[in-house]
N, C-alpha and C positions, 0 to 999 in steps of 0.2 A: 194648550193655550196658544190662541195666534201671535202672530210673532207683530210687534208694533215696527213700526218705519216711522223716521221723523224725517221729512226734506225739510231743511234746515238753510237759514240764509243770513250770512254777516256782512254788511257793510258799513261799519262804524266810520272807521279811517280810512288806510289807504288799502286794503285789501278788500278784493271781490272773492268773497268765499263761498261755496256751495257743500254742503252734505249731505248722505244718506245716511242714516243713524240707524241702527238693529235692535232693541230692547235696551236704549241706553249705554251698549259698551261696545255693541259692533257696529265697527264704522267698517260700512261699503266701500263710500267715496268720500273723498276729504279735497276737494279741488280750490286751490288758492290762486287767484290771479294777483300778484303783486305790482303794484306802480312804484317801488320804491325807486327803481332808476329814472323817474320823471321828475321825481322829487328832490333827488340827490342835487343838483345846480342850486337850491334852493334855501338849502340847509333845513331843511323841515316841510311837513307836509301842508299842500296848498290849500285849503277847503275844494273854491273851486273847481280846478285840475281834477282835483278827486269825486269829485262827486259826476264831472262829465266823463269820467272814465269807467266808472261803476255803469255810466247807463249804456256806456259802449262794451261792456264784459258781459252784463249781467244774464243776458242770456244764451249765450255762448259757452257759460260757465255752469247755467244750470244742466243744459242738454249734456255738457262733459260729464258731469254729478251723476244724473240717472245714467246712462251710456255706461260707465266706467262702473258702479254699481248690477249691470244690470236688471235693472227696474224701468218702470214707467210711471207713468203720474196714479194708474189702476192702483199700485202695489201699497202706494202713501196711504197713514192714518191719519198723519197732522202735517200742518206748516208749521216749523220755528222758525221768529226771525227778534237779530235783534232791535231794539227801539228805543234804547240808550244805555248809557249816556256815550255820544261820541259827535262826531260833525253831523249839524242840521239836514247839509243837503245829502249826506252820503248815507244818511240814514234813510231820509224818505225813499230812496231811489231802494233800498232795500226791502224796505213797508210795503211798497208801493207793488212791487214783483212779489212779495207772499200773500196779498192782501188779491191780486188778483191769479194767484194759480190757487188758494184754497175756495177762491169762491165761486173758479172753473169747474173743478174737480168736486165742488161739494165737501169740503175736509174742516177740520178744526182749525185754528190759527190760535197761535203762542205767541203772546208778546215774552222776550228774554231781555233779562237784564246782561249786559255786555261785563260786569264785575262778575255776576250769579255764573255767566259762563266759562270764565275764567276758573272760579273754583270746583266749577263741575267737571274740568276737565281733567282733575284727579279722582272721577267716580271712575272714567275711561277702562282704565290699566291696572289701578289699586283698589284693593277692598278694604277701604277708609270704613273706619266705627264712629258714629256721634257722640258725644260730640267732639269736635278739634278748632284745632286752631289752625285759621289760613294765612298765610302774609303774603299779600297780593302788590305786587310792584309790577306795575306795566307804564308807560309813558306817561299820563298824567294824575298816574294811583299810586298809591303808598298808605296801604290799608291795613291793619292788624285787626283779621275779622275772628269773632267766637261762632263755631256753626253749629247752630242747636241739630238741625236736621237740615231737609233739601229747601224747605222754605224760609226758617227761623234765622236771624241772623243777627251778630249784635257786632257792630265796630267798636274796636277795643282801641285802636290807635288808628292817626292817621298824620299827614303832614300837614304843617300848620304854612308851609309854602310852596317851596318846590318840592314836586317828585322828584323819588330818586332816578326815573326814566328819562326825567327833563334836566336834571342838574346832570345826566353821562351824557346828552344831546350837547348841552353848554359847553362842557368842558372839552367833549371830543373838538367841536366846532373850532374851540380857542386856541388849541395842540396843531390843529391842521387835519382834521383824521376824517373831517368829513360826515357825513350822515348815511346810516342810522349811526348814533357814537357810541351804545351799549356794547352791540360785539366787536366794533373797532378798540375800541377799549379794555377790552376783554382780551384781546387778542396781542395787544403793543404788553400789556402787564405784564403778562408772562415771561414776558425777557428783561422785566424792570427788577429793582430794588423797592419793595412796598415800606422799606424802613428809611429810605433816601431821606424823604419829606417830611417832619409834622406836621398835617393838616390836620383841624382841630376836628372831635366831637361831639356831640351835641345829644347830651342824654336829659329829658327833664324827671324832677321829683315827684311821684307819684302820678306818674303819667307813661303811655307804651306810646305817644306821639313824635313824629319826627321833622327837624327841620336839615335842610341841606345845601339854603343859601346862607349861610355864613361859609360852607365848606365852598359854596362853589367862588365865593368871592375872595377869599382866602387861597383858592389857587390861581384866580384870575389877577391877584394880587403880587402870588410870589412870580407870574410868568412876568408880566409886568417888568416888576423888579428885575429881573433874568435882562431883559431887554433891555431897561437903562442903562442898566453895567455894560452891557456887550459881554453877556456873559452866555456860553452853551446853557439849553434847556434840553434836556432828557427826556424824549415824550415816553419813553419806556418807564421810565420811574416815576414822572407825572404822573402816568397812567396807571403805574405800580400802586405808590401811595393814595390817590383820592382815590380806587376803587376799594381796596385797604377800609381806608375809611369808612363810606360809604357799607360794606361790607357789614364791618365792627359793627356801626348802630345798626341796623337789622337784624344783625341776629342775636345782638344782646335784648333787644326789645322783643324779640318774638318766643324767645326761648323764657323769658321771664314771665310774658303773658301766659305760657300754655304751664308754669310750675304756678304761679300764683292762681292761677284758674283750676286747678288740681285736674288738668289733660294730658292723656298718654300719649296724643298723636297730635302731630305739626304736620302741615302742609304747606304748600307754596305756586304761587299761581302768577301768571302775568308774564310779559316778554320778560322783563328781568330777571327774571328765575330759571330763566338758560345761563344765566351767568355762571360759568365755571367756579368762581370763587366763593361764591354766593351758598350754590347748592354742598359746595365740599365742605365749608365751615359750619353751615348749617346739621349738615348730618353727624357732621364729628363733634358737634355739642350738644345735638339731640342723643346722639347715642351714651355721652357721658353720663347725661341725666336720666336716661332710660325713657327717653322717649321717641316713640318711633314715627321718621319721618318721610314722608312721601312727596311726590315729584311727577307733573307729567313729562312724555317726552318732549322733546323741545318742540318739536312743531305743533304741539297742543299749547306752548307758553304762548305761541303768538298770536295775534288773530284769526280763528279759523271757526268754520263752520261746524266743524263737530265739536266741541265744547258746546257750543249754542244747541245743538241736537240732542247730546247729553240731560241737558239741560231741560230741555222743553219737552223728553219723554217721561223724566220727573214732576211734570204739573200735570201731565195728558193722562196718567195713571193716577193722579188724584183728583182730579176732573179741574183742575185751572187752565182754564183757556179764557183767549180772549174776545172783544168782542170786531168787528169792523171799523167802528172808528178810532181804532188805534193807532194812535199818533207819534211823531217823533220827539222824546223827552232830550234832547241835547243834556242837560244839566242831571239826570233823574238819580236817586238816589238808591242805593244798596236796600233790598227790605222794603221798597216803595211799588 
């Protein structure tokens, strides 16, 4: 059988990613151009800024992609690129380079859903069984998905405000710690006390949904408070406790969706799922219940272009492609 190639290309946010993908699991090239330190002055990322950075990477990144795979454009069977949900202009700028190298090249074009690729990027490294449970937490997702197969998808939960990617952006910001706040936060925890603080939880009845602004107001409350007094604030134990929390409700909610769904395997997907504390709880409560859980590496959690490739070799093998006027969905939906 020939071997398939996906050139694959992600520009949701702040990264300019390019990949060469192998039959969905071998990844050539995985080349990330990051602007996170443009961004860092900012506390969060610009649209703007990002989208005129993408068009100064993007092909810089592709030629690194084939180069560093060695391939050429001859060797490609498809373009993947994503097309949402993420920033307007940083998407088209992404469209916009797959939409003209498949139509240089003569090749298929994939629209990918930027969630869909997230969860594909546990097809990468694991041999996941259908169906499972995915719990996708990346900066403004906080998803509890059922995955039937590579197409079929059903959200079982999600947040009804803040992400939990958006509520460790807040909080880092509020501590001093700077942006991105997830693995700054990650990283002060570990020499905190997680039991210093009660910051509250937020579980509802008959629901796997999650809310995380009462938690982040709650600490933005007690720093506050910290401050009126003239009182020392602990960013290690802040950082200890509201990750704690934030922690608790995730995986009490995902580990309940994959037992009341009667599923042997749990997944997890999204920058947050590099979370140190995250992925250790997670698996020490999957393994109680006998279910077995999977993990990409971290550089598959963040946004990158093999996930998207993963992904788009999965519809190329079922003949879902897309057409040329494919557009940029900013808002688009999981299963859409």
């Amino acid at each position: 059988m020939e071997d398939i190639l996906i050139l694959s290309v992600e520009t949701s946010c702040d990264d300019t990613s390019i990949a060469v993908v192998k039959n969905g699991k071998i990844i050539l090239s995985n080349v990330i151009s990051s602007q996170t330190d443009l961004h860092v002055e900012f506390g969060g990322v610009v649209p703007e800024i990002a989208s005129r950075k993408h068009l100064e990477y993007i092909v810089p990144v592709i030629d690194e992609a084939l180069k560093s795979a060695k391939v050429s454009f001859d060797d490609i069977s498809a373009i993947g690129v994503t097309y949402g949900p993420g920033l307007v202009g940083a998407l088209i700028v992404g469209i916009s380079a797959a939409k003209s190298i498949a139509l240089s090249i003569d090749k298929p074009l994939i629209g990918v859903n930027h969630i869909e690729g997230h969860i594909a990027a546990n097809f990468i490294e694991n041999d996941i069984k259908f169906p499972f449970i995915c719990l996708v937490v990346s900066g403004g997702h906080s998803h509890i998905v059922y995955v039937e197969n590579h197409d079929t998808y059903k959200i079982m939960g999600r947040t009804r405000d803040d992400a939990a990617g958006e509520a460790f952006d807040k909080i880092a910001r509020a501590i001093g710690l700077g942006y991105p706040g997830g693995p700054a936060i990650d990283k002060k925890a570990k020499e905190g006390n997680s039991e210093a603080i009660k910051f509250p939880r937020v579980y509802f009845k008959d629901s796997y949904d999650f809310s995380f602004s009462g938690l982040k107001t709650s600490v933005l409350n007690y720093i506050n408070k910290m401050k009126q007094n003239n009182m020392d604030i602990s960013i290690e134990d802040v950082s200890a406790s509201f990750q704690k929390a934030v922690v608790d409700v995730l995986v009490s909610n995902s580990i309940k969706a994959a037992i009341d769904n009667k599923v042997s395997y749990l997944a997890i997907a999204g920058g947050v799922a590099s979370n140190s504390l995250l992925r250790s709880n997670l698996k020490k409560e999957a393994a109680e219940k006998n279910i077995r859980f999977f993990y990409p590496k971290p550089v598959y959690c963040t946004d990158n272009a093999a996930m998207i490739g993963c992904a788009a070799y999965y519809k190329f093998v079922n003949n879902k492609t897309s057409e040329f006027d494919l557009n940029a969905v900013p808002g688009l939906k999981l299963g859409k």
